[in-house]
C-alpha positions as CSV (number, residue, x, y, z in Angstrom):
1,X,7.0,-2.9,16.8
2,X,5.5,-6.4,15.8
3,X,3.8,-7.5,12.9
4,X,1.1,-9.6,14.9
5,X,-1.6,-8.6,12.7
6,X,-0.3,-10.5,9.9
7,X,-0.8,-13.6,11.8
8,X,-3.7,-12.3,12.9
9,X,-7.8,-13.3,11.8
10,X,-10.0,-10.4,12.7
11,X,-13.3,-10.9,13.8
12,X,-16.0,-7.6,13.0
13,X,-18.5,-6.8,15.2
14,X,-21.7,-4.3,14.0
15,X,-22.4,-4.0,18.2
16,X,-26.2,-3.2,17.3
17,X,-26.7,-6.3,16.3
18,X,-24.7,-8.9,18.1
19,X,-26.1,-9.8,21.0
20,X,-28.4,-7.6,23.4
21,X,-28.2,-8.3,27.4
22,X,-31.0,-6.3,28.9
23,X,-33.6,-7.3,26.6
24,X,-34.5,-3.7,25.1
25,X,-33.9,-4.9,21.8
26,X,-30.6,-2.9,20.9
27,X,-27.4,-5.2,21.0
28,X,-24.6,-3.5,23.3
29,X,-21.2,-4.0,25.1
30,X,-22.0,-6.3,28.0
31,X,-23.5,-8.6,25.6
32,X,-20.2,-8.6,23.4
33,X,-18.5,-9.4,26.4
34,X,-21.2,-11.9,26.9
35,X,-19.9,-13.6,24.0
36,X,-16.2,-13.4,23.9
37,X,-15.3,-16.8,24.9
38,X,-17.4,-17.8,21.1
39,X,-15.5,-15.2,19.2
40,X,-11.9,-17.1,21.0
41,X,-13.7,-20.6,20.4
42,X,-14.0,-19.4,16.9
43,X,-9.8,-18.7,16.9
44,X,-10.4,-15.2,16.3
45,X,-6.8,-12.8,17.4
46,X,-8.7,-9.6,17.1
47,X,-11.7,-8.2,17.1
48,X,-13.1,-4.7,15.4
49,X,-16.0,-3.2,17.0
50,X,-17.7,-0.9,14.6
51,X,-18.6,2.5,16.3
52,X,-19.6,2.4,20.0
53,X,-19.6,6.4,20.4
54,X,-21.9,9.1,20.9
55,X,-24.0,9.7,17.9
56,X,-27.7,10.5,17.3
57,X,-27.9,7.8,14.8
58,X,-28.3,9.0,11.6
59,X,-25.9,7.0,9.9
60,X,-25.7,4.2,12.4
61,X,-23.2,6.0,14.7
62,X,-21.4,6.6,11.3
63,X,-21.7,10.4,12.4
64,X,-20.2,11.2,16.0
65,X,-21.4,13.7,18.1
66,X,-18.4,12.8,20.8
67,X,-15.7,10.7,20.4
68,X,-14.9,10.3,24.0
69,X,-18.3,9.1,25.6
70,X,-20.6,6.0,24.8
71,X,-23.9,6.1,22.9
72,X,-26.2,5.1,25.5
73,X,-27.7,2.3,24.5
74,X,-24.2,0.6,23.9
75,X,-23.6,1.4,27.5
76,X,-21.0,3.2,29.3
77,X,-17.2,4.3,28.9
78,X,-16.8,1.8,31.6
79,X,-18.6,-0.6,30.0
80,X,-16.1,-0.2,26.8
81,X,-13.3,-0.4,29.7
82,X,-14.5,-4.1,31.0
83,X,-14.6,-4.8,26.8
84,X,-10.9,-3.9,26.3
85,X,-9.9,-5.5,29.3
86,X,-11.6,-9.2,29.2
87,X,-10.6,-9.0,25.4
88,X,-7.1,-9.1,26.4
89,X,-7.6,-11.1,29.6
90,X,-8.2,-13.9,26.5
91,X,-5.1,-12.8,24.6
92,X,-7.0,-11.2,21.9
93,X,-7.1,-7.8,21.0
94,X,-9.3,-5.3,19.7
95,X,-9.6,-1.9,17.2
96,X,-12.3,0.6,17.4
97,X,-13.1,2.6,14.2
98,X,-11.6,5.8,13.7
99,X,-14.5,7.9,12.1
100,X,-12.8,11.3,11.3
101,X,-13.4,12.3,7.7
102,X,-16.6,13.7,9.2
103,X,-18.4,14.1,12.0
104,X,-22.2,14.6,13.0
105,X,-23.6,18.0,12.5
106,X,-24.6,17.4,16.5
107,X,-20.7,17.5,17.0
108,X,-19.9,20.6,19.0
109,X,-17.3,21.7,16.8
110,X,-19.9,22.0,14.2
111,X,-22.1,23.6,16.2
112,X,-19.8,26.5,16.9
113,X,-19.0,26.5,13.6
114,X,-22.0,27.0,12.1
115,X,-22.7,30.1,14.4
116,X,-21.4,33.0,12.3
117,X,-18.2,32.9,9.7
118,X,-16.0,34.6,12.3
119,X,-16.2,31.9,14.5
120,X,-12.6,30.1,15.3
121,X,-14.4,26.4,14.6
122,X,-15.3,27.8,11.2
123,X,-12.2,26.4,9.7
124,X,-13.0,22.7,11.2
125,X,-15.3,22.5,7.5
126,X,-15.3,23.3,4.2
127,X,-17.7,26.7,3.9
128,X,-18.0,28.0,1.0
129,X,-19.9,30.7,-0.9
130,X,-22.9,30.0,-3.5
131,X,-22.5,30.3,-6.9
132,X,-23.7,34.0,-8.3
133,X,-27.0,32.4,-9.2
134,X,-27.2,30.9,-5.8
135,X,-26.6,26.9,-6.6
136,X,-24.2,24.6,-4.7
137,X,-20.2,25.4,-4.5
138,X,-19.4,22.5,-7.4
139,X,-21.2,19.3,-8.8
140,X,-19.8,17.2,-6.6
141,X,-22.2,14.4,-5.3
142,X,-23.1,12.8,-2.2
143,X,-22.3,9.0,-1.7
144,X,-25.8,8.9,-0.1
145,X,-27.3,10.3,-3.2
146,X,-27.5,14.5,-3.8
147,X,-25.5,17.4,-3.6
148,X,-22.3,16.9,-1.5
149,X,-23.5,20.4,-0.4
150,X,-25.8,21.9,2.5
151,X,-27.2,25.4,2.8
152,X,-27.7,26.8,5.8
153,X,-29.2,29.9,6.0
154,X,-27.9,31.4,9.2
155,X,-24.4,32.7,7.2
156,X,-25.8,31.7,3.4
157,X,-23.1,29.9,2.7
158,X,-22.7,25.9,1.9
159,X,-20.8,23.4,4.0
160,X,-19.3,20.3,2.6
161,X,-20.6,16.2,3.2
162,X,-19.8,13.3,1.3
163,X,-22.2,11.0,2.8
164,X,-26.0,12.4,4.8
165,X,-26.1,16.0,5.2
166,X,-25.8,15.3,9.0
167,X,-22.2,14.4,8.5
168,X,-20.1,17.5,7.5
169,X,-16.8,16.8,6.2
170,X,-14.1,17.6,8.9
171,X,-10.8,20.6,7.5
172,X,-7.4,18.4,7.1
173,X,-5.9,21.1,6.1
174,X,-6.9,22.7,9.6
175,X,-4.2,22.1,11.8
176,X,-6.4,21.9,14.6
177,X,-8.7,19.7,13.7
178,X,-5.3,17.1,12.7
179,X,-4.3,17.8,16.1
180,X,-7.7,17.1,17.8
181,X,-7.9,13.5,15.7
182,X,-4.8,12.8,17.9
183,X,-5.7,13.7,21.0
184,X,-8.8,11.5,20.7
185,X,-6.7,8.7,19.2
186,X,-4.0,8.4,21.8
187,X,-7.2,9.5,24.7
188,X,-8.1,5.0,23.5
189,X,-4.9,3.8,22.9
190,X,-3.8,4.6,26.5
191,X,-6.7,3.0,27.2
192,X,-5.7,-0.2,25.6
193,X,-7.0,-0.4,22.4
194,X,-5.0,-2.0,19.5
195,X,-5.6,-0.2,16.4
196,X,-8.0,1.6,14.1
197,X,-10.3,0.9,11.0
198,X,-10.1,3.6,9.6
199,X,-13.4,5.0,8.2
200,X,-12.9,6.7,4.4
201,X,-9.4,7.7,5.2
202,X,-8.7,8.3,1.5
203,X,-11.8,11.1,1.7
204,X,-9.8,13.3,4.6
205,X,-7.3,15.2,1.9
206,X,-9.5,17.5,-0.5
207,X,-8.9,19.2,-3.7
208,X,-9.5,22.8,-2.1
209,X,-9.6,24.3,-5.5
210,X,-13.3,22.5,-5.7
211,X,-13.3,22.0,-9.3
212,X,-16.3,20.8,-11.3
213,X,-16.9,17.7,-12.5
214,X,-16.8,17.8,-16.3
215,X,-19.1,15.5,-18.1
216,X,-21.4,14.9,-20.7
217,X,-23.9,13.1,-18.5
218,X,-26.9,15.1,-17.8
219,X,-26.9,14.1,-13.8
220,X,-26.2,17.6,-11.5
221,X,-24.3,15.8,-9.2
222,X,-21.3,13.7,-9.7
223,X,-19.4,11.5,-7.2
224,X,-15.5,10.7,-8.8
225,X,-12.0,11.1,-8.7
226,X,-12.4,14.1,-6.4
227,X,-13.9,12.4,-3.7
228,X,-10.3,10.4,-2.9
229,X,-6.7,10.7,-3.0
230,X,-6.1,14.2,-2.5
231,X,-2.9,15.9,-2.7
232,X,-2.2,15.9,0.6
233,X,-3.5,12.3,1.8
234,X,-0.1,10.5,2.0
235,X,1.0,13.7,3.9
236,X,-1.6,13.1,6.4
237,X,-1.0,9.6,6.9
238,X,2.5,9.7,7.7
239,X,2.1,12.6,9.7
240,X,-0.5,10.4,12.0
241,X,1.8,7.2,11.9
242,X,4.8,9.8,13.2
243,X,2.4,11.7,15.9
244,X,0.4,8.6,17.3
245,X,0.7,5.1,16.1
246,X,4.5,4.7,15.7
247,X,4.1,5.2,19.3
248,X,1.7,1.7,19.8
249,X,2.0,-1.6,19.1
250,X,-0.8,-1.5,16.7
251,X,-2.7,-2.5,14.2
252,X,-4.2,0.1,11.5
253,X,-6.5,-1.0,8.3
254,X,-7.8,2.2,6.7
255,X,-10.9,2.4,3.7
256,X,-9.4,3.4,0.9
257,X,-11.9,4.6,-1.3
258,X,-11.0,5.0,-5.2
259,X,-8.1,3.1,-4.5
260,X,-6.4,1.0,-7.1
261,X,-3.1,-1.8,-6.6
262,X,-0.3,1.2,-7.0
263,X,-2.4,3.1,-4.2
264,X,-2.8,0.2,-1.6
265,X,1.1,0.4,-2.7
266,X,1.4,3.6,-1.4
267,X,-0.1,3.5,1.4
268,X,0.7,-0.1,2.9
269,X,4.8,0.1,2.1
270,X,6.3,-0.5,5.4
271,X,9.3,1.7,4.0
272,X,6.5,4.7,3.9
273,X,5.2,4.6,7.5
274,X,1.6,4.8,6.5
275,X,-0.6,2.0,7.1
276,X,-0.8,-1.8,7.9
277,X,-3.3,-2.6,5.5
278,X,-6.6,-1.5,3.5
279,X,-9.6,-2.5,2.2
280,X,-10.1,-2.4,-1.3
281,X,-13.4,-1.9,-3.1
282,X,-12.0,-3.5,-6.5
283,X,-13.3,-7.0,-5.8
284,X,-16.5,-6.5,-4.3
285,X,-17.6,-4.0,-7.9
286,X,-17.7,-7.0,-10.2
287,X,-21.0,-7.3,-9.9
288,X,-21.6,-3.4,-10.8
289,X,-22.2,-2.0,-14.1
290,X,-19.4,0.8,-14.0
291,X,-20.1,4.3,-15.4
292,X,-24.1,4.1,-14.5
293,X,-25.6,6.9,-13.1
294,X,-27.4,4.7,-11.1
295,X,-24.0,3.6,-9.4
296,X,-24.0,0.1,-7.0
297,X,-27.8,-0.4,-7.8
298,X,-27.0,-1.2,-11.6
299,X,-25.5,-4.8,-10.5
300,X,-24.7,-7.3,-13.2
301,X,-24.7,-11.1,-13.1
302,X,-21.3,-12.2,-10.9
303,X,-19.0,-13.4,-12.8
304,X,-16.0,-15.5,-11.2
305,X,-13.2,-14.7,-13.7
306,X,-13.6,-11.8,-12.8
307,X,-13.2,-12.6,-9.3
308,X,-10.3,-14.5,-9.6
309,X,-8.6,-11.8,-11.9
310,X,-9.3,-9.2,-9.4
311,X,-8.3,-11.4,-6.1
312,X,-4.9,-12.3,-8.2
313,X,-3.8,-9.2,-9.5
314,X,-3.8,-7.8,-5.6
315,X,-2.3,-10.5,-4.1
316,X,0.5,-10.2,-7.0
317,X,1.1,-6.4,-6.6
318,X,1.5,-6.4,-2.8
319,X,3.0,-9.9,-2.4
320,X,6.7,-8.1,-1.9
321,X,5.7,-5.0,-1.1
322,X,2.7,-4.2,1.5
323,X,-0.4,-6.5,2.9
324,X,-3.6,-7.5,1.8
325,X,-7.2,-7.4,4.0
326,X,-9.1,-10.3,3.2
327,X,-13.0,-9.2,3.3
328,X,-16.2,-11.1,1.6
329,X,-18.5,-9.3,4.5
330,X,-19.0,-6.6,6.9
331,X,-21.3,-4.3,7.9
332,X,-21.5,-2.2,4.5
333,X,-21.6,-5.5,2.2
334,X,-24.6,-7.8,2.0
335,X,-24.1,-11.7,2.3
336,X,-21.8,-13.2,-0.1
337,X,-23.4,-16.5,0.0
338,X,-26.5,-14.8,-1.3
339,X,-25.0,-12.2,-3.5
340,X,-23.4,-14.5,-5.5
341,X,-23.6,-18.2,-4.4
342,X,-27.2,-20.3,-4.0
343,X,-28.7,-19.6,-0.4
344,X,-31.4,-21.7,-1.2
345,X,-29.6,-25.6,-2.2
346,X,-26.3,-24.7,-1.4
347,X,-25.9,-22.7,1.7
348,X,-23.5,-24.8,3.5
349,X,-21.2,-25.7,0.9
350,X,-21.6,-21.9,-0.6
351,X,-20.1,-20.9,2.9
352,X,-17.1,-23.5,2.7
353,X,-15.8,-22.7,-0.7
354,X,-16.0,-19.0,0.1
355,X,-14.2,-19.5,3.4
356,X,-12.0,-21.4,1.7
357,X,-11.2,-19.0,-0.8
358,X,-10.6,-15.8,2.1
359,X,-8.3,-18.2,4.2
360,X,-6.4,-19.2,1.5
361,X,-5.1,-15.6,0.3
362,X,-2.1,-13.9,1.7
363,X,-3.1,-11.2,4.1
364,X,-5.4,-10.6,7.5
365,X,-8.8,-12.8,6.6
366,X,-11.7,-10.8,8.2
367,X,-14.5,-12.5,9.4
368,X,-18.2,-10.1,9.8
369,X,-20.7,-11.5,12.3
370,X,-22.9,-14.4,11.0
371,X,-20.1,-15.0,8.3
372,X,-18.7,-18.3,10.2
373,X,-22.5,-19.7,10.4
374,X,-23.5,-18.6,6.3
375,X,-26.2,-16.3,7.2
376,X,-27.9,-15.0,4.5
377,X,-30.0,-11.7,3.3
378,X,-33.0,-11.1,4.1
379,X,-36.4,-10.8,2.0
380,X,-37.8,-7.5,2.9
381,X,-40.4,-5.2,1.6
382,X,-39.4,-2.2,0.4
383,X,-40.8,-0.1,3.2
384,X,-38.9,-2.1,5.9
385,X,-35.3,-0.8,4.8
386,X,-34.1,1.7,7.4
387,X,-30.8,2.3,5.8
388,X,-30.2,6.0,5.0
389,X,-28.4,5.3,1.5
390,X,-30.9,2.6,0.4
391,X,-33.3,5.7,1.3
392,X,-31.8,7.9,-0.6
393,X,-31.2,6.1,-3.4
394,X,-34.6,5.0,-3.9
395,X,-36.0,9.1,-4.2
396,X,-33.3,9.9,-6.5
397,X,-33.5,6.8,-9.0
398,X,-36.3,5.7,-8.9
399,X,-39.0,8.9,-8.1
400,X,-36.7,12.3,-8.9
401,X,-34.6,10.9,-12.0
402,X,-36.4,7.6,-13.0
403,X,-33.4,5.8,-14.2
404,X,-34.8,3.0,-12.4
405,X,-37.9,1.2,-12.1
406,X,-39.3,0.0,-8.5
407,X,-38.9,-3.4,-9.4
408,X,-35.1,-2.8,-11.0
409,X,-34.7,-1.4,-7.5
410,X,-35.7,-3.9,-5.4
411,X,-34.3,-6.2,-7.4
412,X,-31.1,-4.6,-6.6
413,X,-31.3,-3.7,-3.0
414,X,-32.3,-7.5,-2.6
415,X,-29.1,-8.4,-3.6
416,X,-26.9,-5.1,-2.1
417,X,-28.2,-3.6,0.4
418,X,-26.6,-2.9,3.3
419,X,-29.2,-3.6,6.2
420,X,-28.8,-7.7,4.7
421,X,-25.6,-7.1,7.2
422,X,-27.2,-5.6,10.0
423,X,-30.1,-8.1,11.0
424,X,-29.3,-9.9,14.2
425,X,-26.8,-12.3,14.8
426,X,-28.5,-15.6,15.0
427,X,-27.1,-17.6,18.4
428,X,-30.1,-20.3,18.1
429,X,-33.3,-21.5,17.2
430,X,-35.6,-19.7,19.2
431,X,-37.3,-16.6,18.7
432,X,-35.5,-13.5,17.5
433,X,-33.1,-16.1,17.1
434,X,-31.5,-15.8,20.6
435,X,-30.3,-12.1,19.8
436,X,-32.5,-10.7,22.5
437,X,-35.5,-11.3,25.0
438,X,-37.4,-8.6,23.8
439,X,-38.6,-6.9,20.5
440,X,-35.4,-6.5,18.2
């Protein structure tokens, strides 16, 4: 197989956002194909489309309800189809995103599953019993704030999410469920896709004894060590690399959560047969006060040592040994020119030296939609977030626990948030900036 991808500069597309072709205000496929002679102008090799599939939308389409069928407003499995197609009819290519630590509680699996404990899909999830004074399994946290645990009365017992309670963790251990992650890989490969981002891959292998956190901290729930690298994540890995994509000529980047430089190691030594490449989280924390209870929303000022210790110290420890991603921006991150350059004087040359900076690493640079123009966050109101973990957040830190004052908040959401990413592409000067010819 070829190692394409490490000539490669990926270009990321959040599809609800790019560029909308019927005018009902939701960006979809025929408008990415719309612009794919920009993306080659821009010299772009491959493109990532963030998740196109089924999904009642809780999470974005984070949370799949089936991963062989369009969400509707994208368009249709044709649609996706023409995409593949007149990508490669340009000699690009192009990776969907694998989203299989979870799936949406709409998911039919989980829908049989939740039916009694008897029920053969039971074993897709985690299930487990309350505590004998009726609280959740463990202290283990959700990402989007909470318990990492959800009651449901039906068989009284708890089922397991790491991120909205509409996305329940999918059984690795189950081998089922690894078997049905194939199927539905190889079901778009034979289709013609490329390769897989993969979506919290170092979530999928849990520690099945479910310990506690221990701590001192007086928060109930905890999100750690836990959460990642479980025993049998490596395990999985190879044993997808040996089922599926040793089979392709393809490309693979998977989020690896918790993961440090021996890690990436691990996971990205061609010797190993895991992965191409991952995306570390190590660089893009500077600006977070480790250790707070309050998490990403207790940012501190940037500080570019730091940067350039972080950016070195990768690019040291995989130079003979793996492959870096090269990532200021995408779809979870904010805009780097206004998280930590001057959007307001410096905008343009802001954009250059952080361009600069990406290109200039070894590894795959990737680029997130608006990057190559230095678009910037946004200045909203509180109320005019939609994002589910900005939600979240704000009832737990600011109302329920008050480790954080409204302004603290806002302060930091203005610099973090995620929906700074998700605001329409901007194609021109006109209104809604060209993204669509209706209301956005």
């Amino acid at each position: 197989m070829g190692e394409w991808w490490k000539e490669a500069v990926v270009y990321q597309i959040y599809p609800r956002s790019f560029y909308d072709s019927n005018g009902d205000g939701f960006g979809d496929l025929q408008g990415i194909i719309q612009k794919l002679d920009y993306i080659k102008y821009l010299g772009a090799d491959v493109i990532w489309l963030c998740p196109v599939f089924d999904s009642p939308q809780d999470d974005n389409g984070y949370d799949i309800r089936d991963y062989r069928k369009m969400y509707e407003k994208f368009g249709t499995n044709e649609d996706m189809c023409q995409l593949i197609d007149e990508v490669h009819q340009r000699g690009m290519k192009i990776i969907m995103d694998l989203v299989v630590n979870h799936t949406s509680d709409e998911h039919p699996w989980f829908m049989e599953s939740r039916k009694a404990k008897e029920n053969p899909y039971r074993e897709y999830f985690f299930w487990k019993d309350p505590k004998p004074d009726g609280r959740e399994p463990n202290n283990w946290g959700s990402i989007f704030s909470g318990s990492a645990w959800e009651f449901d009365e039906r068989t009284g017992q708890y089922y397991l999410h790491y991120f909205s309670k509409k996305q329940p963790d999918l059984n690795w251990e189950n081998e089922a469920v690894r078997r049905e992650v194939y199927d539905l890989m190889r079901y778009w490969m034979d289709k013609g896709v490329d390769g897989w981002r993969m979506d919290v891959i170092g979530s999928i292998s849990k520690h099945i004894d479910f310990p506690d956190y221990e701590t001192n901290e007086h928060r109930s729930y905890i999100v750690g060590p836990y959460h990642s690298n479980g025993p049998r994540l490596h395990e999985f890995i190879q044993e997808m690399n040996r089922e599926v994509l040793s089979k392709y000529d393809c490309m693979t980047v998977g989020e690896a959560n918790g993961s440090d430089v021996e890690e990436a190691k691990r996971y990205t030594d061609a010797s190993r047969n895991e992965l191409n490449m991952i995306f570390t989280f190590e660089h893009m924390d500077i600006d977070t006060e480790q250790g707070s209870p309050n998490g990403k929303w207790q940012f501190k000022p940037f500080d570019l040592i730091a940067l350039k210790k972080v950016l070195t110290r990768w690019q040291t420890a995989l130079m003979d040994v793996g492959w870096n991603s090269l990532y200021f921006e995408n779809h979870d991150q904010p805009r780097v020119i206004s998280r930590w350059g001057n959007d307001a004087s410096l905008r343009k040359q802001c954009a250059k030296a952080f361009a600069t900076v990406l290109h200039g690493l070894k590894g795959t640079p990737y680029i997130y939609q608006g990057e190559e123009i230095g678009m910037v966050n946004s200045d909203f109101p509180l109320d005019m977030y939609e994002d589910l973990e900005i939600k979240n957040a704000y009832q737990e830190l600011v109302i329920e626990n008050q480790t954080m004052t409204e302004e603290d908040f806002l302060k930091a959401v203005g610099q973090k948030g995620r929906d700074h990413a998700r605001t329409p592409m901007q194609w021109d000067d006109s209104q809604h900036a060209g993204f669509t010819a209706g209301e956005p």
